[in-house]
VOPAGU-2260 file (C-alpha; in pm, 1 decimal, decimal comma):
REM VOPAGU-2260
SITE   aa  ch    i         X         Y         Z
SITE  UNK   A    0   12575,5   -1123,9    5802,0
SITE  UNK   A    1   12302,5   -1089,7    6076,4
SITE  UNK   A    2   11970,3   -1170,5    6031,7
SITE  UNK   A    3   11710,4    -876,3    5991,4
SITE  UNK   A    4   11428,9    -949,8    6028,2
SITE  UNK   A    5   11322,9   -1172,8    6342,5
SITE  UNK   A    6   11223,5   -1540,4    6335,6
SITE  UNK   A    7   10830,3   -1490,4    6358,8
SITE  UNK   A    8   10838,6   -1268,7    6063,7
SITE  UNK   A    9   10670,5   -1474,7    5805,7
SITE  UNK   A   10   10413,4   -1589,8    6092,7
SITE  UNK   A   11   10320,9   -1222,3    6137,2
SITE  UNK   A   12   10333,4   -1142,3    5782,2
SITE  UNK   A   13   10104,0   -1431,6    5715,9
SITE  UNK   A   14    9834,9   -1359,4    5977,4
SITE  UNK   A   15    9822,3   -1027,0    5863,6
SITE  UNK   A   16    9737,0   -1085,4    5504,0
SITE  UNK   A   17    9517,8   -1314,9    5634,1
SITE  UNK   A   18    9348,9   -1086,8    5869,0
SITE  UNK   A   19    9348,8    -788,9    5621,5
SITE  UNK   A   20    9128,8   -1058,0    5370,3
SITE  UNK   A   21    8921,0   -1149,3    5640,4
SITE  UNK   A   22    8837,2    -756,0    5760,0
SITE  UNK   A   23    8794,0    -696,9    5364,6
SITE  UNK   A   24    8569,8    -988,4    5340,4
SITE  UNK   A   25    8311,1    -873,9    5661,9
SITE  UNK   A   26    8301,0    -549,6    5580,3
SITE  UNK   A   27    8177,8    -628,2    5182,7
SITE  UNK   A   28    7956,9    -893,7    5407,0
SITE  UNK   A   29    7779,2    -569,1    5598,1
SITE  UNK   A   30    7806,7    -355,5    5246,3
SITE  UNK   A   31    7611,0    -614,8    5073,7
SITE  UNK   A   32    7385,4    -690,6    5359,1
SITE  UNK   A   33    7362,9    -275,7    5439,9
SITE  UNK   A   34    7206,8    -253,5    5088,0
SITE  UNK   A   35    6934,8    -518,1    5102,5
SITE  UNK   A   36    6836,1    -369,3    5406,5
SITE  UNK   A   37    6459,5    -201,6    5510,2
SITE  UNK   A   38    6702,0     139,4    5566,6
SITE  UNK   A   39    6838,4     148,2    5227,3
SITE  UNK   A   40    6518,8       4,0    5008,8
SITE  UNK   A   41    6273,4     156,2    5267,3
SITE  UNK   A   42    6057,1    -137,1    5257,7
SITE  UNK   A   43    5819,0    -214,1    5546,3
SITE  UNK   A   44    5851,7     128,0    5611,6
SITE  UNK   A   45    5532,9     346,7    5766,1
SITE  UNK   A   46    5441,0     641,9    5562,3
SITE  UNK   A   47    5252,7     938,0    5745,7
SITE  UNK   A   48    5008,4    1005,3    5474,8
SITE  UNK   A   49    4763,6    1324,2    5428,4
SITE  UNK   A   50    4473,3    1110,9    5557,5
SITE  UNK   A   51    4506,5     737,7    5658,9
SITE  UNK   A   52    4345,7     532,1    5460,2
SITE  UNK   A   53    4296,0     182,7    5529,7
SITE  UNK   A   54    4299,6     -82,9    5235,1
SITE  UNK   A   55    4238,6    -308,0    5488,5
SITE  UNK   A   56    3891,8    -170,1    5573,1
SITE  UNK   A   57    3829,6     -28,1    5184,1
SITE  UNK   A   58    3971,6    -344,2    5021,2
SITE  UNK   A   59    3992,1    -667,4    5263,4
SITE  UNK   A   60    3680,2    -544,8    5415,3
SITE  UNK   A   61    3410,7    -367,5    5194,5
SITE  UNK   A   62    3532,5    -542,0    4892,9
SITE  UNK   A   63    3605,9    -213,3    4662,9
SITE  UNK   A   64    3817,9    -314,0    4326,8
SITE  UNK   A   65    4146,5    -169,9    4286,7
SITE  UNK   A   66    4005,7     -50,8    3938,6
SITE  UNK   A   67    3765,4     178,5    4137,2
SITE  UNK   A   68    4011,6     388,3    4290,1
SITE  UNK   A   69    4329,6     332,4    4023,3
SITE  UNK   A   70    4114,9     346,2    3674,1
SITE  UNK   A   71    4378,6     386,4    3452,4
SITE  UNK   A   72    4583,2      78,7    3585,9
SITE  UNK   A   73    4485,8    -153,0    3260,0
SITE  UNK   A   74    4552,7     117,7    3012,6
SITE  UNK   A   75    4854,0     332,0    3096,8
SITE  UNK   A   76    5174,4     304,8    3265,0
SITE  UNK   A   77    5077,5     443,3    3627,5
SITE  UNK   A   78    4811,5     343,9    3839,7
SITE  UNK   A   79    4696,3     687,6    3842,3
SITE  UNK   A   80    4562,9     798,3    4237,8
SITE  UNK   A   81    4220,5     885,3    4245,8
SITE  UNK   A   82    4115,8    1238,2    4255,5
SITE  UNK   A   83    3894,5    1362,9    4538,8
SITE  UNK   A   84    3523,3    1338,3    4412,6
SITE  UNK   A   85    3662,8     932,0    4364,0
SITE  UNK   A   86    3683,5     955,3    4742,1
SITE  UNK   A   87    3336,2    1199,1    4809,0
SITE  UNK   A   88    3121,6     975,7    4592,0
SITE  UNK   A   89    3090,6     781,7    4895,3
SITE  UNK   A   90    3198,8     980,0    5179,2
SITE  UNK   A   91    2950,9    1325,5    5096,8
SITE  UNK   A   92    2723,7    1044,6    5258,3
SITE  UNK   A   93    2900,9     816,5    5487,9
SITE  UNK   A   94    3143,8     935,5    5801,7
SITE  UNK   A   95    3042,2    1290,1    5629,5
SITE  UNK   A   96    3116,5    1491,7    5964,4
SITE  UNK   A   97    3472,7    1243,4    6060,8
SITE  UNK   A   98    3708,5    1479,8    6166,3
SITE  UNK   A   99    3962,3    1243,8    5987,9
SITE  UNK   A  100    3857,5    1268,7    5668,4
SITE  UNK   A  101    3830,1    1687,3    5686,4
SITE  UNK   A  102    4154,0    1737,8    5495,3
SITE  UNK   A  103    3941,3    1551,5    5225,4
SITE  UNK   A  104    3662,9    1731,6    5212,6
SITE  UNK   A  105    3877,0    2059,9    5193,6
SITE  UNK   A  106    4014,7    1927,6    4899,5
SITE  UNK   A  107    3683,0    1890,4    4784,8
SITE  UNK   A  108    3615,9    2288,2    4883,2
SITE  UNK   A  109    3894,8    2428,3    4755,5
SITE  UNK   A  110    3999,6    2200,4    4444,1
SITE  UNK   A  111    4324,4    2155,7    4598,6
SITE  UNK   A  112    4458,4    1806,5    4578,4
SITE  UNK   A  113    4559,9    1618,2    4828,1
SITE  UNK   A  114    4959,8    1579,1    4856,4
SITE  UNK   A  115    5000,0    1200,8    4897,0
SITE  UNK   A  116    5311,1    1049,5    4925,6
SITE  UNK   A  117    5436,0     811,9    4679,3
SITE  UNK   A  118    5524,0     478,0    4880,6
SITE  UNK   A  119    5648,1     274,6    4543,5
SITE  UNK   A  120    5881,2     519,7    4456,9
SITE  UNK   A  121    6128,7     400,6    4195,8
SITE  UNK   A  122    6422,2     580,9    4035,5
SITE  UNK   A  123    6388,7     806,1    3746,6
SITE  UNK   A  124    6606,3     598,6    3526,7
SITE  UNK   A  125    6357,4     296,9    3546,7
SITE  UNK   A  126    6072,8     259,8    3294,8
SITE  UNK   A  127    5779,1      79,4    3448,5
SITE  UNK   A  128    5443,4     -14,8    3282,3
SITE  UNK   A  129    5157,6    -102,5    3507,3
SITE  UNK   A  130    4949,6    -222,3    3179,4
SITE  UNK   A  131    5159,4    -435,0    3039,0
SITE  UNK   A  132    5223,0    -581,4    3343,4
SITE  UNK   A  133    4804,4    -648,1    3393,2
SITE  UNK   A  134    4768,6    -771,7    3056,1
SITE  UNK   A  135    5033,8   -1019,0    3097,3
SITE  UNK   A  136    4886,7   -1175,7    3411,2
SITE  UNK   A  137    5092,9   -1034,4    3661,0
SITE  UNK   A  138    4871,3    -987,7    3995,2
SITE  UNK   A  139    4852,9    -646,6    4200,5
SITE  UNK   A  140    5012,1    -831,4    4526,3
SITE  UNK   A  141    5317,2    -960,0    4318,1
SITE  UNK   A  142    5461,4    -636,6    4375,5
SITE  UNK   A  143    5266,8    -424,7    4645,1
SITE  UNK   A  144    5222,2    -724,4    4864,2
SITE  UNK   A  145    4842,2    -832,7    5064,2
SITE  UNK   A  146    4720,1    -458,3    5028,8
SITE  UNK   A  147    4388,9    -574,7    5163,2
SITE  UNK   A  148    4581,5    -672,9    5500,4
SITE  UNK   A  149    4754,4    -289,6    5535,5
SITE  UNK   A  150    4596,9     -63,0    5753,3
SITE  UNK   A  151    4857,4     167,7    5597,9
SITE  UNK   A  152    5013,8     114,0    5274,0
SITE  UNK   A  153    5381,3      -3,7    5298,6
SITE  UNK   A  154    5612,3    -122,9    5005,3
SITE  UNK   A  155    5632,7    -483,2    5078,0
SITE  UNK   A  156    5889,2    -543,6    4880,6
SITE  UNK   A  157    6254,5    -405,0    4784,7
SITE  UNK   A  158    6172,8    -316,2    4407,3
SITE  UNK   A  159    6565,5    -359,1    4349,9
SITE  UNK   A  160    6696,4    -487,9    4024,9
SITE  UNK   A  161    6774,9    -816,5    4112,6
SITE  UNK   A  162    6380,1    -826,4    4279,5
SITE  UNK   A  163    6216,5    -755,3    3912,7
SITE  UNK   A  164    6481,4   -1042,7    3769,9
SITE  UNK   A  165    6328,6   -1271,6    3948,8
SITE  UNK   A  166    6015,9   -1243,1    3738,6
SITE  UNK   A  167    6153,5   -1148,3    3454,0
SITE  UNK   A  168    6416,3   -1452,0    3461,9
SITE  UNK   A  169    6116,9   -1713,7    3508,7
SITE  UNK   A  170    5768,9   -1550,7    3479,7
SITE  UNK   A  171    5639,9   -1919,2    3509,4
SITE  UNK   A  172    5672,5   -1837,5    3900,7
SITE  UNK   A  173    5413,1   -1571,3    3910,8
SITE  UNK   A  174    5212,1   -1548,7    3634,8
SITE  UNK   A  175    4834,2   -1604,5    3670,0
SITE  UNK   A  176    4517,6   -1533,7    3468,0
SITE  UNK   A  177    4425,9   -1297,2    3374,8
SITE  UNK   A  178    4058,0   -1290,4    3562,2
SITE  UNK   A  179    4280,6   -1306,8    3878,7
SITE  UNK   A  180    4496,8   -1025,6    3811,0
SITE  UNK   A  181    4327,8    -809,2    4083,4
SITE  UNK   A  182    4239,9   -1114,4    4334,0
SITE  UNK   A  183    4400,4   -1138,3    4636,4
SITE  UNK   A  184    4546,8   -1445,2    4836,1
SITE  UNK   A  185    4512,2   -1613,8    4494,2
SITE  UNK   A  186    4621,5   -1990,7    4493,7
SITE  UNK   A  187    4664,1   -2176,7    4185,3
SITE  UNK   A  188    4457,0   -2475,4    4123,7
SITE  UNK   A  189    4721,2   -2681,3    4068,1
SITE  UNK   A  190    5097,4   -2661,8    4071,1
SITE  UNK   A  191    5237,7   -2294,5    3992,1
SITE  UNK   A  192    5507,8   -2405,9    3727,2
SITE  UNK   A  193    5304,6   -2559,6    3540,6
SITE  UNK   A  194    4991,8   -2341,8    3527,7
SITE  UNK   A  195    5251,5   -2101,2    3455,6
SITE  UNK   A  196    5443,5   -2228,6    3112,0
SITE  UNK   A  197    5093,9   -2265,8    3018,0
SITE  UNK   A  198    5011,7   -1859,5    3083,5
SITE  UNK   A  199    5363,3   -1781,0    2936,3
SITE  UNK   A  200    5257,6   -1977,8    2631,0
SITE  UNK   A  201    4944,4   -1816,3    2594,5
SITE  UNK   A  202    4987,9   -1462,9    2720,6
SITE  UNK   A  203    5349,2   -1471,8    2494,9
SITE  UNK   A  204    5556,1   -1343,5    2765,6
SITE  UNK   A  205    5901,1   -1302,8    2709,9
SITE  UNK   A  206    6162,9   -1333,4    2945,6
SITE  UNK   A  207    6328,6    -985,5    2882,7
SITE  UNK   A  208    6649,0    -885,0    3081,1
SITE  UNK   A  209    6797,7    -698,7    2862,1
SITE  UNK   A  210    6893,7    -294,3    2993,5
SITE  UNK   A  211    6681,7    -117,2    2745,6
SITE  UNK   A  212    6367,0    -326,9    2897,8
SITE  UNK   A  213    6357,7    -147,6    3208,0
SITE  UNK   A  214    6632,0     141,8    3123,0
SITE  UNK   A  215    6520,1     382,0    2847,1
């Protein structure tokens, strides 16, 4: 009987199998890579806002607390954004007449709000509380990044899952007190880890990763 198939068959069979793998592999390499991307989590993205406020001038330069603007950031879930007299109880007096801040003080005419755009947008299936967060020592630039450095806010992180496992995994690694909350460019005196299982101990933070935590 002749042969059927030629000699190099198994050679070309095995390279391929081989090849197919290896095609498989890359392309679940750029899928994985795709979604930890700026483009899919939109972080260090530019948002065109109503009016451009700087942090970096209101916060890294003047010195304002983020409690002044976001009062309800200790007691409720959201940070709340501040309504418009927050923003004429210094402006019906300073840069009155800027022709930048005029949508604002047509707000302030009309009682219209202002139609920010939300930059930390997560999805609607995840539950997160800004207080609990505060109380348990966990510092405003953990998760929005140096605001006092942004001319314009970004999200300067990806606020995927795996990001809030991180914390929630080992809190030790970014816990601080509780008087520092609201600091920024805090350093620890003394080694992180440490200071940490000491806050964890204190504050009684749990490491909580199970789906009902964060899923409701």
């Amino acid at each position: 009987m002749s042969q059927i198939f030629p000699r190099n068959a198994n050679a070309i069979t095995r390279f391929t199998l081989v090849g197919v793998l290896l095609v498989a592999g890359l392309v679940g390499l750029v899928v994985v890579t795709l979604l930890r991307s700026d483009l899919v989590t939109a972080a260090n993205v530019q948002v065109n806002q109503p009016v451009q406020f700087s942090h970096l001038h209101h916060v890294g330069g003047i010195g304002i607390d983020c409690r002044y603007c976001h009062t309800s950031v200790e007691q409720a879930a959201t940070a709340n954004i501040p309504p418009t007299q927050t923003c004429m109880n210094c402006h019906s007096q300073i840069w009155a007449d800027s022709p930048t801040l005029e949508p604002v003080r047509a707000s302030w005419r009309t009682g219209e709000s202002l139609e920010w755009i939300r930059v930390h947008d997560l999805p609607d299936f995840v539950y997160f509380n800004h207080s609990i967060h505060v109380k348990k020592g966990m510092g405003c630039e953990t998760c929005h990044g140096r605001i006092d450095q942004m001319a314009s806010v970004f999200q300067a992180s990806s606020l995927q899952m795996e990001w809030c496992l991180d914390c929630h995994r080992a809190p030790e690694r970014f816990v601080r007190p509780r008087a520092e909350v609201f600091t920024m460019g805090y350093e620890p005196a003394g080694d992180q880890r440490e200071i940490g299982r000491q806050l964890v101990a204190e504050y009684n933070i749990q490491s909580l990763t199970t789906c009902s935590t964060c899923h409701r």
